[in-house]
ROMILO-259920 format. One record per residue: residue in three letters; x, y, z of N, C-alpha, C in turn. Coordinates in steps of 0.02 Angstrom, whole numbers, padded with zeros to 5 digits, always signed. Each point is the difference from the previous one (the first is absolute). Layout:
# ROMILO-259920
AlaXYZXYZXYZ;...
# end
This chain:
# ROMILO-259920
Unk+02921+01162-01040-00051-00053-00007+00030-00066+00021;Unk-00047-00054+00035+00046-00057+00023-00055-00053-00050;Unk+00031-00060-00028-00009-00041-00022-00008-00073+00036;Unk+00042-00002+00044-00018-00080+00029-00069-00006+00049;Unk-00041+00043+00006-00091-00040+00018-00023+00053-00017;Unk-00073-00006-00033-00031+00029-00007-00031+00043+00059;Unk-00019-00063+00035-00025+00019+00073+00016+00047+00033;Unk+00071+00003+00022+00036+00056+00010+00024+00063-00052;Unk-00030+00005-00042-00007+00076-00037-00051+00014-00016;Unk-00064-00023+00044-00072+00042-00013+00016+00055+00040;Unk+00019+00001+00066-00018+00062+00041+00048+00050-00029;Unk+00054-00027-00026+00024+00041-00054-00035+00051-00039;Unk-00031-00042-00035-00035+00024-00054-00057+00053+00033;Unk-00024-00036+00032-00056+00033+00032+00021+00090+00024;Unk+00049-00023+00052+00023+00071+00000+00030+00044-00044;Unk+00028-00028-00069+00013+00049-00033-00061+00014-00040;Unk-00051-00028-00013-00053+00043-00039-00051+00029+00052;Unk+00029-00016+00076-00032+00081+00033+00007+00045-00001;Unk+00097-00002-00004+00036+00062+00002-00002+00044-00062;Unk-00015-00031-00069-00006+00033-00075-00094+00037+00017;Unk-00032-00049+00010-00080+00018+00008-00002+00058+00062;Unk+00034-00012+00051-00034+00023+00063-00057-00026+00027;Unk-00013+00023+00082-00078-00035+00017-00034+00063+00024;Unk-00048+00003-00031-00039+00086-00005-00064-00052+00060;Unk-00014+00041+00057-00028-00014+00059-00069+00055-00014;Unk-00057-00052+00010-00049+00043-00030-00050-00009+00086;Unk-00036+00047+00059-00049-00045+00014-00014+00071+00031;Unk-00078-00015+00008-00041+00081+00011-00004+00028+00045;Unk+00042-00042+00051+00001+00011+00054+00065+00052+00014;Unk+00047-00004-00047+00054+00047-00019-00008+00060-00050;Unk+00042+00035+00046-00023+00065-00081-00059-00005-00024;Unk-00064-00014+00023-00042+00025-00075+00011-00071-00045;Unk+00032-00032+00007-00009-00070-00036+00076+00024-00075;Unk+00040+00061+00014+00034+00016-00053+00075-00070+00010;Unk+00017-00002-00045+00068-00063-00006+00071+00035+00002;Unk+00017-00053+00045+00070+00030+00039+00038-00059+00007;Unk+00064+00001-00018+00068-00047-00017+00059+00032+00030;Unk-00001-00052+00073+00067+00033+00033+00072-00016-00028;Unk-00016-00054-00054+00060-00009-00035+00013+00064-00037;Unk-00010+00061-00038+00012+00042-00030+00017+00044+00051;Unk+00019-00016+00067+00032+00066+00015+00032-00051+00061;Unk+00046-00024-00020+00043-00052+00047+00060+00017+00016;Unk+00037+00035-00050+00052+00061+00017-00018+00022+00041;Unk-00057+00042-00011-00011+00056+00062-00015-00022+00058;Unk-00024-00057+00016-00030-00024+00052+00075-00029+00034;Unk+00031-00032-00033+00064-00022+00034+00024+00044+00024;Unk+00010+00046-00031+00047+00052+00006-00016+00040+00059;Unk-00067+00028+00006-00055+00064+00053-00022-00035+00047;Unk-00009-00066-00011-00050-00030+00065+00009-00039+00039;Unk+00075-00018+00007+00039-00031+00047-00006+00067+00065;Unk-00055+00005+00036+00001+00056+00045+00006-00002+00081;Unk-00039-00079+00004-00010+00003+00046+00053+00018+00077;Unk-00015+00012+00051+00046+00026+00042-00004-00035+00060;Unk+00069-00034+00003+00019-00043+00065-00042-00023+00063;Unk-00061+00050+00014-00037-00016+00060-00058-00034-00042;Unk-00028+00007-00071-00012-00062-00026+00000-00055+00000;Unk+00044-00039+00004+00033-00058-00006-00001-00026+00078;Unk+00045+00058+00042-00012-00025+00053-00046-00015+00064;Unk-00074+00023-00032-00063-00004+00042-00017-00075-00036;Unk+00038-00033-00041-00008-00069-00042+00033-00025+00050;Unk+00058-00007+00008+00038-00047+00028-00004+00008+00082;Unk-00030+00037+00047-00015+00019+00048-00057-00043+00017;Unk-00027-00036-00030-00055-00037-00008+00014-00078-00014;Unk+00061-00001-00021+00033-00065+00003-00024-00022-00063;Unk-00024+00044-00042-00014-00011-00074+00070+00013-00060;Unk+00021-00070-00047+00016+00013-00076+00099+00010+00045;Unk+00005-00021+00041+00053-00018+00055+00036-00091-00060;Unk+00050+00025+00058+00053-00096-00011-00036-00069+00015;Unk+00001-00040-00046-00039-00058+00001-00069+00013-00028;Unk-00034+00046-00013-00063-00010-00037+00006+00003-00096;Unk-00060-00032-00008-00001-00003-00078-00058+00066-00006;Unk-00005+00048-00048-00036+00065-00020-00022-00003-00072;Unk-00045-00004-00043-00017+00011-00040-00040+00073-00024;Unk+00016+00063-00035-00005+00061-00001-00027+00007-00060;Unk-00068-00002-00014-00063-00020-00027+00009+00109-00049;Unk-00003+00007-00059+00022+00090-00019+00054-00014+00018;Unk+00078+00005-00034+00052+00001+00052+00031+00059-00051;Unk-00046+00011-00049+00045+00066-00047+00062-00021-00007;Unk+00040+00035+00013+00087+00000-00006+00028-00020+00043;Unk-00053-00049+00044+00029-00033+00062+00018+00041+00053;Unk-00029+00061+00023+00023+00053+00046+00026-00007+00062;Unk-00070-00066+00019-00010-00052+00063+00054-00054+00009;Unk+00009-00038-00057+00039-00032+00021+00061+00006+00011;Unk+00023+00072-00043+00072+00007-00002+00020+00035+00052;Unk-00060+00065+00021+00030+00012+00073-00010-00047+00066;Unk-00035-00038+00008-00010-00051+00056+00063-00062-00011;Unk+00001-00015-00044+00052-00062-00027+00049-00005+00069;Unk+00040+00078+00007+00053-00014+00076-00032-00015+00079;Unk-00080-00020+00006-00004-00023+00030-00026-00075-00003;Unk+00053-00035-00054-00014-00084+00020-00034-00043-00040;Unk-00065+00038-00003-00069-00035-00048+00036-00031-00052;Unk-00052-00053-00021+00018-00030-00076-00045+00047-00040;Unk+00009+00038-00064-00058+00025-00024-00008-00033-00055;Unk-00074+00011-00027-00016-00011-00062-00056+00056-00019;Unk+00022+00027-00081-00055+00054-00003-00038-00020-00065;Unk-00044+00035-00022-00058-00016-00057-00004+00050-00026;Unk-00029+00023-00059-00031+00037-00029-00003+00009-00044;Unk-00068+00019-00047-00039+00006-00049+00064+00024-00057;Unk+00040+00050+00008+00031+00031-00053+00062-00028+00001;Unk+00017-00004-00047+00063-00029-00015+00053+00047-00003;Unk-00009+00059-00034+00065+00070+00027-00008-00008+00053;Unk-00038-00003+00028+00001+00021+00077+00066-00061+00035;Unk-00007-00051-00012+00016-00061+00027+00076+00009-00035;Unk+00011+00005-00066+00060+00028-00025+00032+00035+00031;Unk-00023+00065+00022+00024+00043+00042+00029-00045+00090;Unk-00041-00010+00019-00005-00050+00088+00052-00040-00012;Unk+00033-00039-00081+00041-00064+00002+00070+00051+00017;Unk-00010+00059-00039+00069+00055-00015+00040+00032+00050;Unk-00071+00002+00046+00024+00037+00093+00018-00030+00033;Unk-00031-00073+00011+00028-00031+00035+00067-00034-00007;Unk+00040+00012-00052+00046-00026-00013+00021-00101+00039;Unk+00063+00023+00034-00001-00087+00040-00062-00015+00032;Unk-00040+00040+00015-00048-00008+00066-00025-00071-00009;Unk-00010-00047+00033-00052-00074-00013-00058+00002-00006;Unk-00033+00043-00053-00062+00001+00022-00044+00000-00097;Unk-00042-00044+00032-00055-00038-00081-00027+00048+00000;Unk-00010+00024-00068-00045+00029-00028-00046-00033-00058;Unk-00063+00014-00023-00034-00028-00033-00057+00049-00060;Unk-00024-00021-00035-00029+00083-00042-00062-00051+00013;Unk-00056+00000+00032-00069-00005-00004-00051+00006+00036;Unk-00048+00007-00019-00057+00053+00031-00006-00024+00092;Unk-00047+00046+00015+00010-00043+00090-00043-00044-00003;Unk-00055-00012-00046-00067-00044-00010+00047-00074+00001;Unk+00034+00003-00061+00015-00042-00051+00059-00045+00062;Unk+00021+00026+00056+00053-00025+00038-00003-00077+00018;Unk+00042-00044+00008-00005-00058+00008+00031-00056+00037;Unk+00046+00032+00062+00047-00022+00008-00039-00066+00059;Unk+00047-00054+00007-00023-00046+00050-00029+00010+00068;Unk-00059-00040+00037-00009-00004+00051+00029+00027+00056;Unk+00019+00050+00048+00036+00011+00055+00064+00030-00023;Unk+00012+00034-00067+00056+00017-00009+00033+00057+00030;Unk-00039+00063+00030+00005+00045+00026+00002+00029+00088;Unk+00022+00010+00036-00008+00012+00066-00035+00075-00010;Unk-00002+00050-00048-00012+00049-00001-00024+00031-00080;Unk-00053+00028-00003-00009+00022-00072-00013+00089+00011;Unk+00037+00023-00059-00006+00066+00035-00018+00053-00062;Unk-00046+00046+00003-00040+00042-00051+00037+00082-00004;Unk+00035+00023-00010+00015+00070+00010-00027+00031-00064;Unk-00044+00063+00001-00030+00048-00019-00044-00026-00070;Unk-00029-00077+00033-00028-00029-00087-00050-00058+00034;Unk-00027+00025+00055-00049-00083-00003-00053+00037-00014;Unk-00036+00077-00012-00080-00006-00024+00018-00017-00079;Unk+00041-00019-00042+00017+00018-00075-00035-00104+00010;Unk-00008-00032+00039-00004-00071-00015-00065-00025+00012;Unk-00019-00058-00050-00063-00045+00010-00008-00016+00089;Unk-00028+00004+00038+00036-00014+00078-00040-00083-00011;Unk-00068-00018-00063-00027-00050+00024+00037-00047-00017;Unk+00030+00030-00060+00056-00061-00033+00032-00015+00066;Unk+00050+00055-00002+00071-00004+00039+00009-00032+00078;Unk-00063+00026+00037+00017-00010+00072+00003-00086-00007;Unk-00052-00046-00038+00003-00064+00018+00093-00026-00025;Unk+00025+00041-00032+00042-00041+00000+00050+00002+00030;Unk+00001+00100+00045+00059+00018+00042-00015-00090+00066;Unk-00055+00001-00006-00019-00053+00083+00063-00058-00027;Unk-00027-00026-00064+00016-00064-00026+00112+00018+00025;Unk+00007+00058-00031+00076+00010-00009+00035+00009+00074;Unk-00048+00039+00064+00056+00000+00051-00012-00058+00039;Unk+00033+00005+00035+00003-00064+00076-00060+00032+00035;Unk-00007-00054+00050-00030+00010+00043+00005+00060+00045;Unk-00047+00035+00005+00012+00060+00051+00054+00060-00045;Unk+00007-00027-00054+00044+00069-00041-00032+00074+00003;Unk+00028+00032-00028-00033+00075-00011-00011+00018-00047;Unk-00036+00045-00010-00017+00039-00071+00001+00073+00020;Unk+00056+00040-00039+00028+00077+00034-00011+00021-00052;Unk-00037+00076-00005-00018+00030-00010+00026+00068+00009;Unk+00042+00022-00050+00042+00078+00007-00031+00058-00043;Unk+00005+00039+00028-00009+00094-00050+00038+00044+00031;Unk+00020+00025-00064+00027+00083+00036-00028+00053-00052;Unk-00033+00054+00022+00003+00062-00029-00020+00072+00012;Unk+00011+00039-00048+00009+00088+00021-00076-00001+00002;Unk+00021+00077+00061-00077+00004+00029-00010+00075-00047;Unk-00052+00003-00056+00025+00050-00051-00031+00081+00054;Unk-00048-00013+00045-00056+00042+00035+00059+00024+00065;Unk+00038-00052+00009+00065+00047+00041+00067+00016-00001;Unk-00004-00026-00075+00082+00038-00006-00016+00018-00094;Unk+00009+00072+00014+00015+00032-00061+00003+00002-00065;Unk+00080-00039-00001+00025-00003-00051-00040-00088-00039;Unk-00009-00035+00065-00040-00040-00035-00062-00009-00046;Unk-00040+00053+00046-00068+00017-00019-00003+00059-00067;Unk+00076+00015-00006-00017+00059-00093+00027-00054-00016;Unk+00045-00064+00001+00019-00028-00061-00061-00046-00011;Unk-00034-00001+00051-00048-00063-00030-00065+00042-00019;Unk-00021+00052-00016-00034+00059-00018+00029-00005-00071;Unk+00062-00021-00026+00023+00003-00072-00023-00058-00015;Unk+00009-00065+00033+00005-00069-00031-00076-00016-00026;Unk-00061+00049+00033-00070-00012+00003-00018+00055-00061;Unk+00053+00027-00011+00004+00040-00069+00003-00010-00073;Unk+00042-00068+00013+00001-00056-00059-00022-00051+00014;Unk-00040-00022+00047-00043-00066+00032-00050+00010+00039;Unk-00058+00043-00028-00052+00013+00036-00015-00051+00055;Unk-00010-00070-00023-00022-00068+00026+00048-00025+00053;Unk+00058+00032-00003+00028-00038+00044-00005-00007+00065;Unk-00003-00055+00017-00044+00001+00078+00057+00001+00047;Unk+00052-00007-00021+00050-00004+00068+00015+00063+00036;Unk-00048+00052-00032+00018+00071+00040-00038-00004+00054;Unk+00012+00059+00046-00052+00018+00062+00002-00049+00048;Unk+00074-00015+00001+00013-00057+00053-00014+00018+00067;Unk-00036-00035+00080+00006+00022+00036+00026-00059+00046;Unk+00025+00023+00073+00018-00068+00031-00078-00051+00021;Unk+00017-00056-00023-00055-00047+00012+00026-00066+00008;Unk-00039-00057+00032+00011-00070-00009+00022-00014-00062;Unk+00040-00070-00002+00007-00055-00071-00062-00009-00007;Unk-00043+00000-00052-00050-00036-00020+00018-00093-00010;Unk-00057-00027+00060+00023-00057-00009-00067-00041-00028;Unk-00032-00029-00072-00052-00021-00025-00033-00046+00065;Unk-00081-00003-00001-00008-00056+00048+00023-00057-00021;Unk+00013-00028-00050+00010-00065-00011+00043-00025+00018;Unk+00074+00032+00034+00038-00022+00040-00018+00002+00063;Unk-00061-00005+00037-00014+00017+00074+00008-00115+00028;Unk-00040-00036-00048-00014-00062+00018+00097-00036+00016;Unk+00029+00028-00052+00070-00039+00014+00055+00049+00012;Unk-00023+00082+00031+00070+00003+00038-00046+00041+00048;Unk+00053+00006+00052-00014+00064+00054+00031+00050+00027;Unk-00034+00068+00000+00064+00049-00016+00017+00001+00085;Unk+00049+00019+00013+00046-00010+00068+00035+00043-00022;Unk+00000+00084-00037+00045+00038+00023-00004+00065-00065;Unk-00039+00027+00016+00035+00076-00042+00016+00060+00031;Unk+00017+00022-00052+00038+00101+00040+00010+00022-00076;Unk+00009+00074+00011-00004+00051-00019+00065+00041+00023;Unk+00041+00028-00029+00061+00040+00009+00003+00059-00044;Unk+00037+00060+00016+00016+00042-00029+00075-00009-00029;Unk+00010+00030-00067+00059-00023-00024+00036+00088-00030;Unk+00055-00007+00014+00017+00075-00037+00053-00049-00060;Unk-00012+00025-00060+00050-00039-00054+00034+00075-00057;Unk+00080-00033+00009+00047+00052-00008-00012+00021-00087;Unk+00004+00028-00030+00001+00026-00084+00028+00064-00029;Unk+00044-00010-00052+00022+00056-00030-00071+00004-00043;Unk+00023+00061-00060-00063+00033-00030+00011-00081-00051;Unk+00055-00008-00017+00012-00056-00062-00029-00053+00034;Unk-00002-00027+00060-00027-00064+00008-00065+00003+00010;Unk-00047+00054+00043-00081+00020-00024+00004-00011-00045;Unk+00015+00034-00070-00040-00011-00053+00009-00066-00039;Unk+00059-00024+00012-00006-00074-00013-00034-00061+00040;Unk-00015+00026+00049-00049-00039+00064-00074+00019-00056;Unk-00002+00048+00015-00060+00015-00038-00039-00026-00078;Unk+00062+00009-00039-00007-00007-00044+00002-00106-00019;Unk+00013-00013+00075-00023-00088-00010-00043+00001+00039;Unk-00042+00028-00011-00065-00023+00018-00034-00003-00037;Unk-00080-00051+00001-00046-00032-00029-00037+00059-00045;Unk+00027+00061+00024-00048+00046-00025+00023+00031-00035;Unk+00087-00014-00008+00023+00043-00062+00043-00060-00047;Unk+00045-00036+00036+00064-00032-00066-00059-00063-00016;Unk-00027-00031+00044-00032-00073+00000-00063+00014-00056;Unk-00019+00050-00017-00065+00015-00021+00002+00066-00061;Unk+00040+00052+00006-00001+00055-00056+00028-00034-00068;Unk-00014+00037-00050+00050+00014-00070+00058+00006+00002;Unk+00053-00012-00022+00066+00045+00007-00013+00079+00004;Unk-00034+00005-00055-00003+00091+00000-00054+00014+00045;Unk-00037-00014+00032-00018+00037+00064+00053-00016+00058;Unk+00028-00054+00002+00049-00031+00046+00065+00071+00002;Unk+00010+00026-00055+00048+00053-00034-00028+00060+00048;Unk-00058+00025-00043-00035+00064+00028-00013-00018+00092;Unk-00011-00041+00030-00007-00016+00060+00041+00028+00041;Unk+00084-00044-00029+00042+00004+00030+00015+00089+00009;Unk-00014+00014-00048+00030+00087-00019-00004+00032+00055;Unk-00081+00002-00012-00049+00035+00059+00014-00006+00071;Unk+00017-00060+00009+00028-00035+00051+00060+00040+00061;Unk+00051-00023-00071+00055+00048+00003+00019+00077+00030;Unk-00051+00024-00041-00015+00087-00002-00034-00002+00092;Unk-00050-00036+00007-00041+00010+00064+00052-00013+00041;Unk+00045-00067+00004+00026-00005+00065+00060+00077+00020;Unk+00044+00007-00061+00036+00088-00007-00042+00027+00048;Unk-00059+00013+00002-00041+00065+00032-00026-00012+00053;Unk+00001-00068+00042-00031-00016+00051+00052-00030+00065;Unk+00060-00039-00058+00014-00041+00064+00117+00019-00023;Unk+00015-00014+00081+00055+00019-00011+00031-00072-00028;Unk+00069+00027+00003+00034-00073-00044-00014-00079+00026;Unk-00003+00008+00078+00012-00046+00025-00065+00014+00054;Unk-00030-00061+00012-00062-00005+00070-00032-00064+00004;Unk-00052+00017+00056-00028-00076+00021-00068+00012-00022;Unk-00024-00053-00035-00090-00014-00012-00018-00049+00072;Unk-00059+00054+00019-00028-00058+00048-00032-00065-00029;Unk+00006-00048+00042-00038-00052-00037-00027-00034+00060;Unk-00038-00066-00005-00021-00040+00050+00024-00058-00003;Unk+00005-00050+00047+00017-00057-00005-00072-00050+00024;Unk-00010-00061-00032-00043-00048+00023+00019-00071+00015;Unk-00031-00041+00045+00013-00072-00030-00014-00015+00047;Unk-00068-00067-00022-00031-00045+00000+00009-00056+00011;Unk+00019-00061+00060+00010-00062+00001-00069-00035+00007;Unk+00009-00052-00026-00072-00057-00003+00015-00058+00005;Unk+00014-00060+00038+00020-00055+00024-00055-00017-00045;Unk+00041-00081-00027-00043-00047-00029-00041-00052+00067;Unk-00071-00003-00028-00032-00056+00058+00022-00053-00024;Unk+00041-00022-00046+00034-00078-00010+00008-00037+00053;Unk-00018-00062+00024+00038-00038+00050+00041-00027-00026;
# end
């Protein structure tokens, strides 16, 4: 606890009675409207979902995006996935997000890395006029108000900045082992909508059409490497099982889990997945 300003031990405070409370994410547009706290499974998420694979990153920087000399703000930054693998190319980062394990976790990985982290919502963001050359969303911009948010991504980058837009995931309808584990996860999460993924556009709300313009998407195929232990911990951080179950279904989940991958998949293999991403220039002059 620090004593010399008050001022400076609200966000203190603040974040530690997120981290005791948690932030249970309610909206109907998710799940069925059921509540899900990615802080309760921040272990696992640190741990399983650091996945992404090198031609990731580098269809970013191929683009002359989140490169040396720009400022990046990484709007969801979870455990900082983004910033910590991009960091060796240059960027200044700064990340956000709602959960505070989560952000706990992002301060822990990055060890020396230079890079701010912050625990609050993407609505609630506030940083100065032009602070950003780049703001960047990986696997979390439909989870946001877009009417709140977009006026203020304008307000935060420079002129002509970007607003990037990332996803990656398993295609469950063409690879296998994806499609029985997520056949389990809809077993203990009827609602959960993140199944039955297919390759498609970023959904980009109209309300960003007046102040940016998109100038660039694609679609990639991704093969991503996994023992049986890192599936089910991939798995098991997801929205549909650690972020959202009981412990004891979280328990029985895992079991089942367990037992299925034994009978389907060898020790070691690749889940197909897809890659996306979305650039949108700000109309700022």
């Amino acid at each position: 606890m620090c004593y010399n300003s008050i001022n400076k031990c609200l966000p203190e405070i603040a974040a530690e009675i997120m981290r005791v409370a948690g932030v249970d994410i309610k909206d109907e547009r998710i799940d069925g409207g059921k509540a899900f706290d990615w802080g309760r499974t921040s272990e696992d998420y640190a741990r399983y979902r650091d996945i992404y694979p090198d031609e990731f990153y580098r269809r970013i920087t191929e683009k002359g995006l989140c490169v040396n000399g720009q400022r990046v703000l990484d709007l969801g930054t979870g455990t900082g996935v983004l910033p910590r693998n991009m960091y060796r190319f240059g960027a200044k980062w700064t990340g956000t997000d709602i959960s505070a394990e989560q952000i706990a976790q992002a301060k822990a990985m990055s060890g020396n890395m230079d890079i701010e982290y912050y625990v609050v919502s993407a609505e609630d963001i506030d940083f100065p006029e032009n602070s950003f050359d780049i703001i960047t969303a990986c696997q979390c911009f439909w989870y946001f108000d877009h009417e709140r948010l977009i006026p203020k991504l304008v307000r935060m980058l420079r002129p002509g900045g970007v607003l990037l837009l990332l996803y990656m995931a398993w295609l469950p309808y063409e690879d296998r082992i994806a499609g029985e584990s997520e056949k389990l996860v809809l077993k203990y999460s009827p609602a959960w909508s993140g199944a039955g993924e297919t390759r498609h556009q970023i959904f980009v709300p109209e309300c960003c059409n007046n102040d940016f313009e998109q100038v660039c998407h694609e679609e990639y195929p991704l093969k991503v490497h996994f023992t049986r232990k890192s599936w089910n911990g991939r798995m098991k951080a997801c929205r549909g099982v650690g972020a959202s179950l009981t412990p004891e279904e979280i328990k029985n989940w895992e079991c089942e889990h367990i037992k299925l991958l034994s009978e389907i998949a060898p020790e070691e293999f690749d889940v197909l997945h897809y890659g996306a991403m979305t650039v949108l220039k700000s109309r700022k002059n």
